[in-house]
C-alpha positions, 0 to 999 in steps of 0.5 A: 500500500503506499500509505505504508511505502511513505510511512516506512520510509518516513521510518527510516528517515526518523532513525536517522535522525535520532527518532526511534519508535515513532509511527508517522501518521500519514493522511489524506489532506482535507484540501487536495491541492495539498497533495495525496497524501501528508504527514505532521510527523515533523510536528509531533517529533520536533520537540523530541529533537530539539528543533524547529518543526519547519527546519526538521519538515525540510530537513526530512523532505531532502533525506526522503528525496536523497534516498530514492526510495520513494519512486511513485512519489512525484514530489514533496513539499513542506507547508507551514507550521510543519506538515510534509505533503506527498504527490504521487506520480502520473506513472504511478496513477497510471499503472495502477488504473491499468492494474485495476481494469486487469483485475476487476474484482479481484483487485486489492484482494490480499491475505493480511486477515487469514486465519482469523474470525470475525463476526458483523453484525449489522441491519437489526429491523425489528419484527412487527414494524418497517425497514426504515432508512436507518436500517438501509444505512446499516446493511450497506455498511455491513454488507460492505464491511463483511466483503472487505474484510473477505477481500483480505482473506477473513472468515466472515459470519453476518449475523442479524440481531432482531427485536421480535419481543417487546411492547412494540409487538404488543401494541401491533397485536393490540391493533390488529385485535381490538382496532381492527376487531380482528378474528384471529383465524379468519383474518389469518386466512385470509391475509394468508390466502388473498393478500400479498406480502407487502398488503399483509406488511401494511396491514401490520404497520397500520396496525402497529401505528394504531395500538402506539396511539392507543397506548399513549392515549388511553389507559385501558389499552395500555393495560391490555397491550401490557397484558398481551406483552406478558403473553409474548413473553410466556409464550401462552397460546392465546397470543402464540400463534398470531404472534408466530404468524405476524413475525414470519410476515415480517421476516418474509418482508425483510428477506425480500429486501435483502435480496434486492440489497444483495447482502445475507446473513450467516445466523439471524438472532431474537431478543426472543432467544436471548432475554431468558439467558440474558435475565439470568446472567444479570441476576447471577451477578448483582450478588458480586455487585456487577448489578444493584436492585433499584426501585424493584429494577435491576441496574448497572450504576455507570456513575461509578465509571463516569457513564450513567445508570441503565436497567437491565431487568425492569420491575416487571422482571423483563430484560430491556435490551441491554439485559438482552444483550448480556444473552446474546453475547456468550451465545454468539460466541458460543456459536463462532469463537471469533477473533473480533466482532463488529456491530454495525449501529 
Protein backbone atom coordinates (compact mmCIF):
# COMPACT_ATOMS: atom_id res chain seq x y z
CA UNK A 1 0.00 0.00 0.00
CA UNK A 2 1.61 3.39 -0.16
CA UNK A 3 0.28 4.75 2.69
CA UNK A 4 2.70 2.18 4.22
CA UNK A 5 5.55 2.89 1.30
CA UNK A 6 5.58 6.50 2.57
CA UNK A 7 5.38 5.86 6.43
CA UNK A 8 8.08 3.05 6.08
CA UNK A 9 10.40 5.31 4.51
CA UNK A 10 9.32 8.01 6.76
CA UNK A 11 10.63 5.49 9.45
CA UNK A 12 13.76 5.46 8.48
CA UNK A 13 14.44 8.57 7.86
CA UNK A 14 13.43 9.49 11.51
CA UNK A 15 16.03 6.78 12.50
CA UNK A 16 18.28 8.52 11.06
CA UNK A 17 17.59 11.47 12.72
CA UNK A 18 17.56 10.31 16.25
CA UNK A 19 13.62 9.43 16.46
CA UNK A 20 13.20 5.88 17.00
CA UNK A 21 9.88 4.10 17.99
CA UNK A 22 7.96 6.82 16.26
CA UNK A 23 4.98 5.67 13.87
CA UNK A 24 4.39 8.52 11.15
CA UNK A 25 0.53 9.19 10.63
CA UNK A 26 0.05 9.51 7.39
CA UNK A 27 -3.42 11.05 5.74
CA UNK A 28 -5.38 12.28 3.15
CA UNK A 29 -5.18 16.02 3.17
CA UNK A 30 -8.91 17.51 3.57
CA UNK A 31 -7.81 20.10 0.55
CA UNK A 32 -6.23 18.19 -2.49
CA UNK A 33 -4.27 20.90 -3.55
CA UNK A 34 -2.26 19.87 -0.56
CA UNK A 35 -1.10 16.67 -2.15
CA UNK A 36 -2.22 12.97 -1.76
CA UNK A 37 -1.15 12.23 0.63
CA UNK A 38 0.64 14.36 4.24
CA UNK A 39 2.26 13.85 7.37
CA UNK A 40 2.54 16.10 10.61
CA UNK A 41 5.32 13.57 11.69
CA UNK A 42 7.81 16.98 11.90
CA UNK A 43 5.11 18.34 14.07
CA UNK A 44 4.90 15.63 16.53
CA UNK A 45 8.82 14.65 16.97
CA UNK A 46 10.42 18.34 16.52
CA UNK A 47 10.02 18.96 20.45
CA UNK A 48 11.82 15.46 20.97
CA UNK A 49 14.66 16.65 18.80
CA UNK A 50 15.01 19.88 19.99
CA UNK A 51 14.06 21.50 16.75
CA UNK A 52 12.05 23.90 14.67
CA UNK A 53 9.22 21.57 13.20
CA UNK A 54 9.58 23.88 9.56
CA UNK A 55 13.53 23.27 9.55
CA UNK A 56 13.01 19.50 10.69
CA UNK A 57 9.82 19.12 7.95
CA UNK A 58 12.66 20.41 5.40
CA UNK A 59 15.30 18.70 6.72
CA UNK A 60 13.16 15.14 6.18
CA UNK A 61 11.93 16.03 2.91
CA UNK A 62 15.94 16.27 1.43
CA UNK A 63 16.88 12.82 3.33
CA UNK A 64 13.40 11.33 1.84
CA UNK A 65 14.39 12.99 -1.99
CA UNK A 66 18.06 11.89 -1.46
CA UNK A 67 17.03 8.50 -0.85
CA UNK A 68 15.42 7.38 -3.83
CA UNK A 69 13.22 5.05 -2.14
CA UNK A 70 10.06 6.86 -2.94
CA UNK A 71 9.68 6.15 -6.55
CA UNK A 72 5.63 6.55 -7.05
CA UNK A 73 6.24 9.75 -5.15
CA UNK A 74 6.12 12.98 -7.95
CA UNK A 75 7.08 15.34 -5.45
CA UNK A 76 7.37 16.67 -1.70
CA UNK A 77 6.64 19.54 -0.26
CA UNK A 78 6.79 21.47 3.44
CA UNK A 79 3.98 23.72 4.24
CA UNK A 80 3.59 25.66 7.25
CA UNK A 81 3.52 25.08 10.54
CA UNK A 82 5.46 21.77 9.62
CA UNK A 83 3.35 19.14 7.64
CA UNK A 84 5.12 17.02 4.78
CA UNK A 85 2.74 16.72 1.69
CA UNK A 86 3.43 13.91 -0.89
CA UNK A 87 2.21 13.82 -4.81
CA UNK A 88 2.01 10.56 -6.08
CA UNK A 89 3.42 10.06 -9.79
CA UNK A 90 1.31 10.23 -13.08
CA UNK A 91 3.28 6.97 -13.93
CA UNK A 92 2.45 5.58 -10.55
CA UNK A 93 -1.75 6.51 -11.08
CA UNK A 94 -1.44 5.24 -14.45
CA UNK A 95 -0.08 1.61 -13.93
CA UNK A 96 -2.36 1.45 -11.12
CA UNK A 97 -5.58 2.26 -13.19
CA UNK A 98 -4.29 -0.29 -15.88
CA UNK A 99 -3.81 -2.84 -12.78
CA UNK A 100 -7.37 -2.12 -11.50
CA UNK A 101 -9.18 -2.89 -15.25
CA UNK A 102 -6.65 -6.04 -15.47
CA UNK A 103 -8.02 -7.34 -12.06
CA UNK A 104 -11.64 -6.25 -11.99
CA UNK A 105 -12.92 -7.61 -8.65
CA UNK A 106 -10.30 -9.49 -7.79
CA UNK A 107 -8.05 -6.16 -7.38
CA UNK A 108 -6.87 -5.39 -3.78
CA UNK A 109 -7.97 -8.98 -2.67
CA UNK A 110 -4.65 -9.89 -0.10
CA UNK A 111 -4.04 -12.23 2.53
CA UNK A 112 -3.44 -9.99 5.58
CA UNK A 113 -6.83 -11.35 7.85
CA UNK A 114 -6.02 -15.49 7.02
CA UNK A 115 -6.86 -17.50 9.92
CA UNK A 116 -8.83 -15.01 11.72
CA UNK A 117 -12.53 -14.77 12.54
CA UNK A 118 -14.66 -12.02 12.94
CA UNK A 119 -18.46 -11.63 13.21
CA UNK A 120 -20.51 -8.49 11.95
CA UNK A 121 -23.43 -7.96 12.99
CA UNK A 122 -25.36 -5.18 11.04
CA UNK A 123 -29.08 -4.46 9.99
CA UNK A 124 -31.36 -5.06 13.17
CA UNK A 125 -35.10 -4.40 11.99
CA UNK A 126 -37.49 -5.32 14.47
CA UNK A 127 -40.34 -7.51 13.51
CA UNK A 128 -43.86 -6.30 13.64
CA UNK A 129 -42.66 -2.93 12.22
CA UNK A 130 -40.85 -1.28 8.93
CA UNK A 131 -37.47 -1.41 7.31
CA UNK A 132 -36.59 2.20 7.56
CA UNK A 133 -33.71 4.23 6.22
CA UNK A 134 -31.51 3.55 9.01
CA UNK A 135 -31.52 0.15 8.54
CA UNK A 136 -30.88 0.57 4.78
CA UNK A 137 -27.80 2.51 6.07
CA UNK A 138 -26.69 -0.05 8.23
CA UNK A 139 -26.89 -3.13 5.64
CA UNK A 140 -24.56 -1.31 3.34
CA UNK A 141 -22.30 -0.67 5.69
CA UNK A 142 -22.35 -4.10 6.77
CA UNK A 143 -22.50 -5.68 3.83
CA UNK A 144 -19.64 -3.52 2.82
CA UNK A 145 -17.51 -4.40 5.74
CA UNK A 146 -18.28 -8.37 5.59
CA UNK A 147 -16.67 -8.12 1.75
CA UNK A 148 -13.56 -6.05 2.70
CA UNK A 149 -12.90 -7.77 5.09
CA UNK A 150 -13.25 -11.40 2.84
CA UNK A 151 -11.19 -9.41 0.01
CA UNK A 152 -8.04 -9.94 2.90
CA UNK A 153 -8.89 -13.11 3.49
CA UNK A 154 -11.00 -13.14 6.76
CA UNK A 155 -13.75 -15.71 7.65
CA UNK A 156 -16.63 -13.82 7.99
CA UNK A 157 -20.02 -14.56 9.57
CA UNK A 158 -23.17 -11.99 9.16
CA UNK A 159 -25.48 -12.19 11.55
CA UNK A 160 -28.81 -10.13 12.05
CA UNK A 161 -29.98 -9.38 15.88
CA UNK A 162 -33.68 -8.63 15.68
CA UNK A 163 -36.22 -7.37 18.23
CA UNK A 164 -39.34 -9.65 17.71
CA UNK A 165 -40.33 -9.40 21.65
CA UNK A 166 -41.41 -6.07 23.47
CA UNK A 167 -44.16 -3.61 23.69
CA UNK A 168 -43.63 -2.68 20.09
CA UNK A 169 -45.08 -6.37 19.45
CA UNK A 170 -47.54 -5.99 21.51
CA UNK A 171 -49.02 -2.64 20.79
CA UNK A 172 -49.11 -4.25 16.70
CA UNK A 173 -51.18 -7.23 18.22
CA UNK A 174 -53.17 -4.86 20.16
CA UNK A 175 -54.02 -3.08 16.93
CA UNK A 176 -54.81 -5.99 14.99
CA UNK A 177 -57.11 -7.43 17.82
CA UNK A 178 -59.22 -4.60 19.18
CA UNK A 179 -58.98 -1.77 16.35
CA UNK A 180 -59.24 -3.70 13.74
CA UNK A 181 -61.73 -6.45 15.66
CA UNK A 182 -59.75 -8.83 14.19
CA UNK A 183 -60.77 -12.72 14.28
CA UNK A 184 -57.61 -14.47 14.66
CA UNK A 185 -58.47 -17.22 12.26
CA UNK A 186 -60.33 -15.59 9.70
CA UNK A 187 -58.02 -12.59 9.19
CA UNK A 188 -55.21 -15.07 9.20
CA UNK A 189 -56.62 -16.84 6.40
CA UNK A 190 -57.31 -14.69 4.59
CA UNK A 191 -54.33 -12.33 4.82
CA UNK A 192 -52.58 -15.80 4.21
CA UNK A 193 -54.74 -16.68 1.15
CA UNK A 194 -55.95 -13.35 -0.60
CA UNK A 195 -53.37 -10.78 0.14
CA UNK A 196 -49.73 -10.04 -0.98
CA UNK A 197 -46.50 -9.71 1.50
CA UNK A 198 -46.42 -6.20 1.34
CA UNK A 199 -50.78 -5.75 1.71
CA UNK A 200 -50.19 -8.19 4.72
CA UNK A 201 -46.67 -5.56 5.69
CA UNK A 202 -49.02 -2.52 5.57
CA UNK A 203 -51.82 -4.22 7.20
CA UNK A 204 -49.26 -4.87 10.35
CA UNK A 205 -47.60 -1.49 10.03
CA UNK A 206 -51.10 0.34 10.49
CA UNK A 207 -51.83 -1.83 12.97
CA UNK A 208 -48.81 -1.16 14.87
CA UNK A 209 -49.20 2.51 14.08
CA UNK A 210 -52.85 2.18 15.63
CA UNK A 211 -52.13 0.27 19.15
CA UNK A 212 -48.73 3.13 19.58
CA UNK A 213 -51.60 5.72 19.72
CA UNK A 214 -53.57 3.73 21.70
CA UNK A 215 -51.14 3.11 24.18
CA UNK A 216 -50.17 6.84 24.66
CA UNK A 217 -53.69 7.80 24.67
CA UNK A 218 -55.77 5.58 26.51
CA UNK A 219 -55.03 3.94 29.96
CA UNK A 220 -57.35 0.61 29.23
CA UNK A 221 -55.22 -0.16 26.02
CA UNK A 222 -52.42 0.21 27.73
CA UNK A 223 -53.01 -2.12 30.35
CA UNK A 224 -54.17 -4.61 27.73
CA UNK A 225 -51.42 -4.01 25.45
CA UNK A 226 -49.06 -4.70 28.66
CA UNK A 227 -51.18 -7.83 29.39
CA UNK A 228 -50.59 -9.35 25.85
CA UNK A 229 -46.75 -8.40 26.41
CA UNK A 230 -46.67 -10.57 29.00
CA UNK A 231 -48.41 -13.44 26.89
CA UNK A 232 -45.44 -12.64 24.43
CA UNK A 233 -43.03 -13.31 26.79
CA UNK A 234 -44.98 -16.55 28.43
CA UNK A 235 -45.36 -17.80 25.11
CA UNK A 236 -49.31 -18.51 26.07
CA UNK A 237 -51.31 -19.93 23.11
CA UNK A 238 -53.85 -17.19 23.21
CA UNK A 239 -51.33 -14.96 21.66
CA UNK A 240 -48.81 -17.69 20.27
CA UNK A 241 -49.87 -18.41 17.34
CA UNK A 242 -50.70 -14.94 15.74
CA UNK A 243 -47.55 -13.55 17.33
CA UNK A 244 -45.54 -16.61 15.31
CA UNK A 245 -47.64 -15.86 12.12
CA UNK A 246 -47.02 -11.90 12.21
CA UNK A 247 -43.36 -12.24 12.95
CA UNK A 248 -42.96 -14.53 9.87
CA UNK A 249 -44.52 -11.94 7.79
CA UNK A 250 -42.11 -9.51 8.60
CA UNK A 251 -39.23 -11.89 8.28
CA UNK A 252 -40.51 -12.55 4.73
CA UNK A 253 -40.56 -8.69 4.00
CA UNK A 254 -37.15 -8.19 5.38
CA UNK A 255 -35.84 -11.05 3.36
CA UNK A 256 -37.22 -9.90 0.37
CA UNK A 257 -35.07 -6.74 0.77
CA UNK A 258 -32.06 -8.29 1.46
CA UNK A 259 -32.32 -9.99 -1.55
CA UNK A 260 -32.71 -6.58 -3.65
CA UNK A 261 -29.72 -5.16 -1.47
CA UNK A 262 -27.75 -8.32 -2.08
CA UNK A 263 -26.49 -8.98 1.12
CA UNK A 264 -27.30 -12.15 3.58
CA UNK A 265 -26.80 -13.23 6.70
CA UNK A 266 -24.92 -16.45 8.02
CA UNK A 267 -27.39 -16.72 11.56
CA UNK A 268 -30.39 -14.35 12.48
CA UNK A 269 -30.74 -13.74 16.11
CA UNK A 270 -34.04 -12.59 18.52
CA UNK A 271 -34.37 -10.97 21.50
CA UNK A 272 -36.80 -13.98 21.88
CA UNK A 273 -33.93 -16.33 22.40
CA UNK A 274 -31.80 -14.34 24.33
CA UNK A 275 -33.86 -12.48 27.32
CA UNK A 276 -34.04 -15.64 29.26
CA UNK A 277 -30.50 -16.08 29.23
CA UNK A 278 -29.90 -12.63 29.47
CA UNK A 279 -32.00 -12.03 32.65
CA UNK A 280 -30.34 -14.99 34.30
CA UNK A 281 -26.83 -13.57 33.93
CA UNK A 282 -27.97 -10.37 35.06
CA UNK A 283 -29.16 -11.83 38.29
CA UNK A 284 -26.41 -14.22 38.93
CA UNK A 285 -24.07 -11.01 39.31
CA UNK A 286 -25.99 -8.34 41.48
CA UNK A 287 -24.66 -10.97 44.45
CA UNK A 288 -20.70 -9.89 43.38
CA UNK A 289 -22.24 -6.22 42.66
CA UNK A 290 -21.84 -6.01 38.88
CA UNK A 291 -25.76 -5.01 39.41
CA UNK A 292 -27.85 -3.41 42.37
CA UNK A 293 -31.83 -3.67 42.81
CA UNK A 294 -33.02 -0.22 42.30
CA UNK A 295 -36.96 0.75 42.92
CA UNK A 296 -37.55 -3.09 42.24
CA UNK A 297 -35.42 -2.59 38.86
CA UNK A 298 -32.09 -4.17 38.17
CA UNK A 299 -29.27 -1.76 37.03
CA UNK A 300 -25.92 -1.31 36.37
CA UNK A 301 -24.75 2.06 38.12
CA UNK A 302 -22.26 3.55 35.43
CA UNK A 303 -21.77 6.65 37.53
CA UNK A 304 -19.32 4.70 39.23
CA UNK A 305 -17.02 5.00 35.94
CA UNK A 306 -18.14 8.31 34.83
CA UNK A 307 -21.14 6.70 32.48
CA UNK A 308 -24.59 6.90 33.83
CA UNK A 309 -27.25 4.47 35.07
CA UNK A 310 -29.12 1.59 32.60
CA UNK A 311 -31.92 -1.15 33.54
CA UNK A 312 -31.14 -4.20 32.68
CA UNK A 313 -34.22 -6.21 34.11
CA UNK A 314 -37.31 -3.75 34.93
CA UNK A 315 -39.53 -4.05 37.80
CA UNK A 316 -41.86 -6.22 35.99
CA UNK A 317 -38.89 -8.53 35.66
CA UNK A 318 -38.39 -8.23 31.73
CA UNK A 319 -34.83 -7.92 30.39
CA UNK A 320 -34.64 -4.42 28.42
CA UNK A 321 -32.12 -4.65 25.62
CA UNK A 322 -29.33 -4.24 27.45
CA UNK A 323 -30.44 -7.12 29.69
CA UNK A 324 -30.86 -8.97 26.48
CA UNK A 325 -27.64 -8.05 25.00
CA UNK A 326 -25.96 -9.65 28.29
CA UNK A 327 -27.54 -13.08 26.34
CA UNK A 328 -26.63 -12.58 23.27
CA UNK A 329 -23.05 -12.04 23.53
CA UNK A 330 -21.78 -15.96 25.25
CA UNK A 331 -24.00 -17.11 22.66
CA UNK A 332 -22.82 -15.85 19.57
CA UNK A 333 -19.74 -16.58 20.82
CA UNK A 334 -20.52 -19.94 21.61
CA UNK A 335 -21.53 -20.45 18.13
CA UNK A 336 -18.49 -18.76 16.03
CA UNK A 337 -15.45 -18.29 18.50
CA UNK A 338 -14.22 -15.01 16.76
CA UNK A 339 -11.41 -13.16 16.82
CA UNK A 340 -13.19 -9.87 16.92
CA UNK A 341 -16.81 -8.53 16.08
CA UNK A 342 -18.03 -5.86 14.99
CA UNK A 343 -21.73 -4.22 15.22
CA UNK A 344 -22.75 -2.01 12.68
CA UNK A 345 -25.30 0.64 14.72
Amino acid sequence: MVRDDIRNVLTNVLKELGAEGVEPLIEHPADFSHGDYSSNVALVVAKTLGKNPMELAEEIKKKLEASGKLEIIDRVEVVKPGFINFWLSQDYLLSSMVRIIELKENYGKGKTLNGKKILVEFAHPNTHKEFHIGHLRNVMLGEAICRLLLAQGAEVRRVNYQGDVGLHVAKALFGMLWKFEVKIIEEKIRLLEAKSLDERVKFLGKAYALGSKAYEEDEKARDAIAAINSKIYSKDPDIEELWQETRQWSLDYFDAIYKRLRTKFDRLYFESEVFESGKDIVLVHIKDGVFTKDQGAVIFDGEKYGLHKRVFVTKEGYATYEGKEMGLGPLQYKEFKFDEAIHVV
